[in-house]
DOLUM-580127 format. One line per field, with one value per atom (N, C-alpha, C, O, CB): x, y, z; atom name; residue in one letter. Coordinates in steps of 0.05 Angstrom, whole numbers, plus 5000, padded with zeros to 4 digits. Glycine has a CB too. Example, Ala and Ser with C-alpha at 12.3 -4.5 7.8 and 13.67 -1.06 7.14 Angstrom:
BEGIN
xx = [5264 5246 5264 5285 5226 5257 5273 5258 5268 5282]
yy = [4886 4910 4934 4934 4911 4955 4979 5001 5023 4988]
zz = [5156 5156 5156 5169 5181 5142 5143 5157 5161 5114]
site = [N CA C O CB N CA C O CB]
code = [a a a a a s s s s s]
END
This chain:
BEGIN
xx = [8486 8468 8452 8430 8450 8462 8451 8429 8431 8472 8405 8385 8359 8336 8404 8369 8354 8338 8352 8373 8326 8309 8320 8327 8280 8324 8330 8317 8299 8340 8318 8292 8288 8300 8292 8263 8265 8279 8289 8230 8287 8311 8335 8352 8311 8341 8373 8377 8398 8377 8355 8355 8360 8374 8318 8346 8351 8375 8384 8345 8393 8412 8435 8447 8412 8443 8448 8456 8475 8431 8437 8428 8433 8428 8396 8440 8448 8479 8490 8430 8493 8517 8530 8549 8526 8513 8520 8516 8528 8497 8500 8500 8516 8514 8485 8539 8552 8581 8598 8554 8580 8598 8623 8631 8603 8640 8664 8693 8710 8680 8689 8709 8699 8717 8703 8683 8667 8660 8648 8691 8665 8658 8629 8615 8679 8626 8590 8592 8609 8571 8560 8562 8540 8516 8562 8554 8517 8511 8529 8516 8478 8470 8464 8452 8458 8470 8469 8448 8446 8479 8427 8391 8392 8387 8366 8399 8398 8425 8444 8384 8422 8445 8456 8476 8437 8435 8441 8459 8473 8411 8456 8460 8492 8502 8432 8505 8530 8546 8540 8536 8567 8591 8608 8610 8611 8625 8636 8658 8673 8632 8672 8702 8711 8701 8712 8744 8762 8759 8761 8784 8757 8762 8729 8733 8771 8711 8683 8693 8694 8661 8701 8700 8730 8727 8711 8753 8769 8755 8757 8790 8740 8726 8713 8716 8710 8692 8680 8699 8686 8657 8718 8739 8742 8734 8772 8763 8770 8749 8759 8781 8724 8701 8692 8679 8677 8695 8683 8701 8693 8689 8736 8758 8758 8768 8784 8748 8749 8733 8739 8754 8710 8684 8688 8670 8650 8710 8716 8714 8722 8738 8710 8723 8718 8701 8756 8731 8717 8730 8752 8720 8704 8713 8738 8742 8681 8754 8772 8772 8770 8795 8775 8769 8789 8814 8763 8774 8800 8819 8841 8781 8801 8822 8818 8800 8818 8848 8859 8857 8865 8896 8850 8843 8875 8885 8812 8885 8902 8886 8868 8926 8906 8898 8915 8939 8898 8902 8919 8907 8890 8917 8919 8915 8909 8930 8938 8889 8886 8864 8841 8874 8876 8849 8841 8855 8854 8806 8788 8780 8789 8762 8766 8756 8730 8715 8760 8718 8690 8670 8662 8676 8663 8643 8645 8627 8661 8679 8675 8667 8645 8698 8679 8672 8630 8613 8706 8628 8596 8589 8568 8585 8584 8568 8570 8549 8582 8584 8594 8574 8560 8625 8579 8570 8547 8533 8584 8530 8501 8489 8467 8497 8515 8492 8489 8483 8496 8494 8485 8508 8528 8448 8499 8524 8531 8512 8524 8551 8575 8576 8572 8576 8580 8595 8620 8631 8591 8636 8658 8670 8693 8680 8647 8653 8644 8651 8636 8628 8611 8637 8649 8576 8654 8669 8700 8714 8673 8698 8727 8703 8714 8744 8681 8680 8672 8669 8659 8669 8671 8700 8708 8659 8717 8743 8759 8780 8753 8744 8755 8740 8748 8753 8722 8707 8725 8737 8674 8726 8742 8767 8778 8740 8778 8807 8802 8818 8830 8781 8777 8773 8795 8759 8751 8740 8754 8753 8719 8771 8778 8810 8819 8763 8834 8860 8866 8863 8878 8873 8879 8876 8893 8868 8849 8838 8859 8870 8808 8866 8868 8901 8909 8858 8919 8949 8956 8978 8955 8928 8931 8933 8948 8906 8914 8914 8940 8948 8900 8951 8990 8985 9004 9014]
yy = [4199 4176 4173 4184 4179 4159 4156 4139 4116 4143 4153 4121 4126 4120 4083 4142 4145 4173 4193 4141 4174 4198 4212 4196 4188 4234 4247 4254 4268 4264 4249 4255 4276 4292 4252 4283 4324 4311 4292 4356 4309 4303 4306 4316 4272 4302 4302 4328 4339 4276 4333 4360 4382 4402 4367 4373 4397 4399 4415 4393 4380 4377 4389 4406 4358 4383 4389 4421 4432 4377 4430 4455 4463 4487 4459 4455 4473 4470 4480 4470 4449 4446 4476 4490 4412 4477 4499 4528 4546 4496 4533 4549 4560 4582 4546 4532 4537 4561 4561 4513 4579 4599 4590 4567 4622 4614 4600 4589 4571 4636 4602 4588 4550 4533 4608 4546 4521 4522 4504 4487 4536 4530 4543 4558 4538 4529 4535 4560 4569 4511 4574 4597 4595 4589 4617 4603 4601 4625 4641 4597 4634 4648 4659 4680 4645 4647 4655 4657 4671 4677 4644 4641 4615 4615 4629 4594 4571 4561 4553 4550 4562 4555 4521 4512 4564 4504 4475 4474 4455 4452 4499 4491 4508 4511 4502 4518 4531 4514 4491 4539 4517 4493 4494 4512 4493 4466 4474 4479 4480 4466 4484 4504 4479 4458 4528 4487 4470 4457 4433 4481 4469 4460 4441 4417 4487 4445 4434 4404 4382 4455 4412 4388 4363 4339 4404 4377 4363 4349 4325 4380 4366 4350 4322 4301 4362 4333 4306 4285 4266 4311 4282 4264 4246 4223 4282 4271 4257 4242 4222 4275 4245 4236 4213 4196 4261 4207 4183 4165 4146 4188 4171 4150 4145 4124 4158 4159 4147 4136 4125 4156 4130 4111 4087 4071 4126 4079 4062 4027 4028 4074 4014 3982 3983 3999 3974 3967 3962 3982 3993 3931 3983 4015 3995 3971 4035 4021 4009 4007 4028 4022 3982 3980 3990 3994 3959 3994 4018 3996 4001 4039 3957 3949 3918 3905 3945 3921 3906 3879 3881 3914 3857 3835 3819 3830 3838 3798 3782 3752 3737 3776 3754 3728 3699 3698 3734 3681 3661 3636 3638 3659 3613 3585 3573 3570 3571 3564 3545 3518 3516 3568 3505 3482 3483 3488 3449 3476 3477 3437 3421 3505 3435 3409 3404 3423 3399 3379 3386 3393 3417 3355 3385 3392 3436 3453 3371 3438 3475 3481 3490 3495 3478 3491 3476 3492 3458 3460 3451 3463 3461 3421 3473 3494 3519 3529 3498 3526 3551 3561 3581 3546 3536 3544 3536 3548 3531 3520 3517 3544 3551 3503 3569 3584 3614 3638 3595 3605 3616 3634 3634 3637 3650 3667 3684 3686 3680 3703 3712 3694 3706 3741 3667 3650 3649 3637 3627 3668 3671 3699 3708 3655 3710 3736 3725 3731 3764 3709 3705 3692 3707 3682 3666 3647 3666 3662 3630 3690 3711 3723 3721 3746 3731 3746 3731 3739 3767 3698 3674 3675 3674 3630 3676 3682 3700 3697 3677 3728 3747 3749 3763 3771 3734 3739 3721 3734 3730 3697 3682 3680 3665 3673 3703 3705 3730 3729 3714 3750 3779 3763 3752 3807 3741 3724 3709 3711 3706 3688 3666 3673 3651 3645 3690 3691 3659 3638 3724 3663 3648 3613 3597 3660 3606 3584 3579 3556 3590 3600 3589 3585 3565 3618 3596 3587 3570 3562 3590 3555 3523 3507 3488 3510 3517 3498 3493 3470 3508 3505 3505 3510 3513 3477]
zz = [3112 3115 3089 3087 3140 3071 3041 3047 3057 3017 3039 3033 3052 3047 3047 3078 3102 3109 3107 3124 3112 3123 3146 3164 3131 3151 3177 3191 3182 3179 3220 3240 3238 3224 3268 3257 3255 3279 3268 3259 3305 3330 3316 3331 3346 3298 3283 3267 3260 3261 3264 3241 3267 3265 3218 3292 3314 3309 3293 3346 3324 3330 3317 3330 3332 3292 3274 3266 3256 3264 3275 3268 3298 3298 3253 3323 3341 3349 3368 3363 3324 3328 3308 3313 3318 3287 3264 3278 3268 3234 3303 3318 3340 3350 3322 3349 3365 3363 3345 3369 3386 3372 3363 3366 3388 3349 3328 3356 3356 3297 3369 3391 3394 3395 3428 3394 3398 3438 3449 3385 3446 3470 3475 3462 3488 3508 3515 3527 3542 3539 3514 3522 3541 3536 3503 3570 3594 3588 3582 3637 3588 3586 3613 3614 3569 3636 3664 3673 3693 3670 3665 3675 3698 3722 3641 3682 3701 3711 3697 3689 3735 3749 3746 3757 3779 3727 3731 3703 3695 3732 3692 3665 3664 3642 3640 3684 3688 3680 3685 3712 3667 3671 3694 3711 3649 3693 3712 3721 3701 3722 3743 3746 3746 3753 3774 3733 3742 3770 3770 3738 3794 3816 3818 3820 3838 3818 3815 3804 3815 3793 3776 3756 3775 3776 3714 3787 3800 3824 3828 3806 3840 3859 3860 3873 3863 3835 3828 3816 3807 3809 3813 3794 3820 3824 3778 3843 3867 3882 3893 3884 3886 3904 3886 3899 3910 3858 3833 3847 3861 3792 3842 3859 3884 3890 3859 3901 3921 3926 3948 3936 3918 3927 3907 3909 3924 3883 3876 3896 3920 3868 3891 3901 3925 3933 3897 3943 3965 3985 3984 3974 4010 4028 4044 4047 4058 4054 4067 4103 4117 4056 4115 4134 4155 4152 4133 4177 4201 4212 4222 4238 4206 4220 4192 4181 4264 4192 4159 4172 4195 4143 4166 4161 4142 4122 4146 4152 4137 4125 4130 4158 4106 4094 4100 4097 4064 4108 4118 4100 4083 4153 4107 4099 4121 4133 4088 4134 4164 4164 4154 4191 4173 4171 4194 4213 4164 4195 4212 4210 4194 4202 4227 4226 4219 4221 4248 4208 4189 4212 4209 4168 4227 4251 4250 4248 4292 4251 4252 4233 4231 4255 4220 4181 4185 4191 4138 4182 4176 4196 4183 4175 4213 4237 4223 4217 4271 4218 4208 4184 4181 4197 4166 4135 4141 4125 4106 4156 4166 4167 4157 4195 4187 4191 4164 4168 4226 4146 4111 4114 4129 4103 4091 4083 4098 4113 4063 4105 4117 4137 4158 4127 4140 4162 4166 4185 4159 4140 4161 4169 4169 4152 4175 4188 4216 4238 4176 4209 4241 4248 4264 4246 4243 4248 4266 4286 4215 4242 4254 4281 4303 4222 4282 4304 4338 4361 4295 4319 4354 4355 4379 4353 4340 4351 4361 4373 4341 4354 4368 4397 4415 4352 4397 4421 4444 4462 4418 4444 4452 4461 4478 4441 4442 4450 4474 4493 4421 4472 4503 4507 4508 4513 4512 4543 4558 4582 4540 4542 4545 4542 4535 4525 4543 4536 4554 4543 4548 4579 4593 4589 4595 4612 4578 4566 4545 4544 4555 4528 4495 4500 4488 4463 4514 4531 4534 4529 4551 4546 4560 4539 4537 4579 4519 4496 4491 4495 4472 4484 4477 4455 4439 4480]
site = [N CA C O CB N CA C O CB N CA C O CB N CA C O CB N CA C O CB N CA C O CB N CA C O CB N CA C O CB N CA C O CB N CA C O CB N CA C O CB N CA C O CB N CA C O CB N CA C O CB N CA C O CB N CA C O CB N CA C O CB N CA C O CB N CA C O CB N CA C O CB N CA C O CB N CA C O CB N CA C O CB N CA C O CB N CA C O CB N CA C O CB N CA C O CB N CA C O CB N CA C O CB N CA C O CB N CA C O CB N CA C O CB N CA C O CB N CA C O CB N CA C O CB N CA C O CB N CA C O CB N CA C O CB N CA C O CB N CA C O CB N CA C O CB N CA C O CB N CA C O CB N CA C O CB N CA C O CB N CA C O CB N CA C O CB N CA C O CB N CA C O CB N CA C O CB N CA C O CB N CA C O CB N CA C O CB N CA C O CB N CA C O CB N CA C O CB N CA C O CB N CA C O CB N CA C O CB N CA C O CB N CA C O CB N CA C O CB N CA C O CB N CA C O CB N CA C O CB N CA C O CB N CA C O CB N CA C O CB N CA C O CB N CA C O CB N CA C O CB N CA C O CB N CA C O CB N CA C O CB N CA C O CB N CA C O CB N CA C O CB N CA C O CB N CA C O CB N CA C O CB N CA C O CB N CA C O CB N CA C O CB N CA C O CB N CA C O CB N CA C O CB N CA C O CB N CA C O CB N CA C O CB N CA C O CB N CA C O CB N CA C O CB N CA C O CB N CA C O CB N CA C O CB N CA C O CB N CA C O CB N CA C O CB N CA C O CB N CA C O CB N CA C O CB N CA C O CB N CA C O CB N CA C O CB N CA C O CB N CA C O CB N CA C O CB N CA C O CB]
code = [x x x x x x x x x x x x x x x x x x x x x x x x x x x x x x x x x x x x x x x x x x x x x x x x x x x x x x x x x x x x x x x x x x x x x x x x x x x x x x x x x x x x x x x x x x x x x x x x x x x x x x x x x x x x x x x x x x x x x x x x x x x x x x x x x x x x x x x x x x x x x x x x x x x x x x x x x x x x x x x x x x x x x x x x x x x x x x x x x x x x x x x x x x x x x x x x x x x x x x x x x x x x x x x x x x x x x x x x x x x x x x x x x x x x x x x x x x x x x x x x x x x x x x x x x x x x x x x x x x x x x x x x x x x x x x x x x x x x x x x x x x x x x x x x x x x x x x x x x x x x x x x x x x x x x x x x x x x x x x x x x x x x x x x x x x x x x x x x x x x x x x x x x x x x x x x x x x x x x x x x x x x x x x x x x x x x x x x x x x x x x x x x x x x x x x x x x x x x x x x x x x x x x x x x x x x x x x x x x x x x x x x x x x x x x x x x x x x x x x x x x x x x x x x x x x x x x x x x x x x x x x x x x x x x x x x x x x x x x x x x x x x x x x x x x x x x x x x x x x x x x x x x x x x x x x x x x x x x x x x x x x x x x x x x x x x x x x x x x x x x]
END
């Protein structure tokens, strides 16, 4: 770094890289247990548990995706009542279909 002054923070540093033993690896001194490294199997754990809490959780019961038209009166009730309206919208229909099987038949 031509031109610039070196912190004393950089000069630490620096100077505890020139200290590190000739293998380059960390040596615990076995005082603090936070400062242990960690085992292969430790370090695999946490890899597997980072991936699996990735993206969205997965639900016990899978949901399809469809194309369907509703009529404006359904859809505008719906989206009146704010956001997730159409979770509410899937769960008047699941309700409907336990209460009502017999009803929704007739419909044809």
């Amino acid at each position: 770094m031509s031109g610039s002054k070196m912190t004393t923070q950089r000069k630490a540093i620096l100077a505890a890289v020139k200290k590190a033993p000739p293998g380059g690896d960390y040596a615990w001194d076995g005082k603090d247990e936070d400062d242990r490294p960690l085992t292969r199997e430790e370090m695999q754990k946490g890899v597997d548990a980072y991936r699996k809490k990735r993206g969205r959780p997965i639900s016990a019961t899978r949901k399809e995706q469809v194309s369907v038209r509703y009529s404006p009166e359904v859809l505008s009730y719906f989206r009146s009542t704010g956001e997730g309206w159409q979770t509410r919208m899937d769960a008047a229909l699941q309700l409907l279909v336990k209460k009502h099987p017999e009803w929704l038949k007739k419909l044809g």
